[in-house]
C-alpha positions as CSV (number, residue, x, y, z in Angstrom):
1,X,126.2,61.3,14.3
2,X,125.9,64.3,16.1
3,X,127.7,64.9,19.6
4,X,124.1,64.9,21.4
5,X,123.4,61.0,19.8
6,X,127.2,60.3,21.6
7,X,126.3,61.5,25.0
8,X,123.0,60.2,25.1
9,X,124.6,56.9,24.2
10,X,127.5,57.4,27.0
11,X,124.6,58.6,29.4
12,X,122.1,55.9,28.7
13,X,125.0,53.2,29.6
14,X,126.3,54.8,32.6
15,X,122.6,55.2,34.0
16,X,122.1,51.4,33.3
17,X,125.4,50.5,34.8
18,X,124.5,52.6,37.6
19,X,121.3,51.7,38.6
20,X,122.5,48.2,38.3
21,X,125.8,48.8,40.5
22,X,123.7,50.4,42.9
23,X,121.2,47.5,43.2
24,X,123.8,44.7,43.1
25,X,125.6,46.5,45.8
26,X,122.3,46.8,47.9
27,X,122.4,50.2,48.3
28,X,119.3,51.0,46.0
29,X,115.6,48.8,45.7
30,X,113.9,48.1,42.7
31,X,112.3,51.7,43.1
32,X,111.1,54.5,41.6
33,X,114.9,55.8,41.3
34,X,116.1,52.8,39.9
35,X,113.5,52.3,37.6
36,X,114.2,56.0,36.7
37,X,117.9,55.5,36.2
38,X,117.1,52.1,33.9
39,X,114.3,54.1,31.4
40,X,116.8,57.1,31.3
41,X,119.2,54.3,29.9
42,X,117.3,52.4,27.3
43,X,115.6,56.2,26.4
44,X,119.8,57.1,25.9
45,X,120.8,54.0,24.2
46,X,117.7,53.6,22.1
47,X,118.5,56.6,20.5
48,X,121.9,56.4,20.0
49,X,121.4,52.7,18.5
50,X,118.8,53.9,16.3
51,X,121.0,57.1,15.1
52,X,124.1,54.2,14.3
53,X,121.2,51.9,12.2
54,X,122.1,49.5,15.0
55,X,118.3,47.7,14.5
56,X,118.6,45.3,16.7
57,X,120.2,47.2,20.2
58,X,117.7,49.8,19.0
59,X,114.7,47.6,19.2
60,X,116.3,46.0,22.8
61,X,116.5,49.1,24.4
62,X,112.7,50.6,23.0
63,X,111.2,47.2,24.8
64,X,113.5,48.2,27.9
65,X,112.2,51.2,28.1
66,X,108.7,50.2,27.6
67,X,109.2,48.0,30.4
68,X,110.9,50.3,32.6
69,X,108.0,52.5,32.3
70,X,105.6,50.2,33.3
71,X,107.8,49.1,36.1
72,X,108.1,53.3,36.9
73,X,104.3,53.8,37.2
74,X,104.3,50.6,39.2
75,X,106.8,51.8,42.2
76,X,105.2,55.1,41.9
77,X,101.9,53.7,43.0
78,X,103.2,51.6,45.4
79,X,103.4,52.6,49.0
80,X,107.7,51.9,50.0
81,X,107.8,48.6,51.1
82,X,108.6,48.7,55.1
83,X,110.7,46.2,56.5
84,X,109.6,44.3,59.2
85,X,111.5,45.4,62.3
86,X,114.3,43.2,63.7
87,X,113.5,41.0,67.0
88,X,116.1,41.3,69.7
């Protein structure tokens, strides 16, 4: 396994973790940047599970990216979401 396989596999996981951290922690929506950060992730895992014969993570991470995608050209359509403003 080639160095390139290894970093896509350390990238893919620290985009996921990321994009997670980032939504948990309220600082990011369910947006076209976190949707960008979770296909970059299963795109970096899915190839570093396949390269390893690891079938099953491999297959995980091609329907996670298939989803992300979808999800992608979703929020890219989609005006932002404005919140309504606060009374007071």
């Amino acid at each position: 396994m080639g160095l390139l396989t290894e970093v896509a596999g350390w990238g893919g996981a620290g985009c996921l973790l990321l994009a997670y951290a980032l939504l948990s922690a309220g600082r990011l929506a369910s947006g076209v940047t976190f949707q960008l950060l979770n296909t970059a992730g299963a795109a970096g895992l899915l190839v570093n599970g396949a390269a390893h014969g690891a079938w099953p993570s491999a297959a995980l991470n091609l329907v996670w990216l298939a989803v992300g995608v979808a999800a992608f050209r979703t929020a890219v359509r989609k005006p932002p979401r404005q919140e309504p403003p606060v009374p007071g």
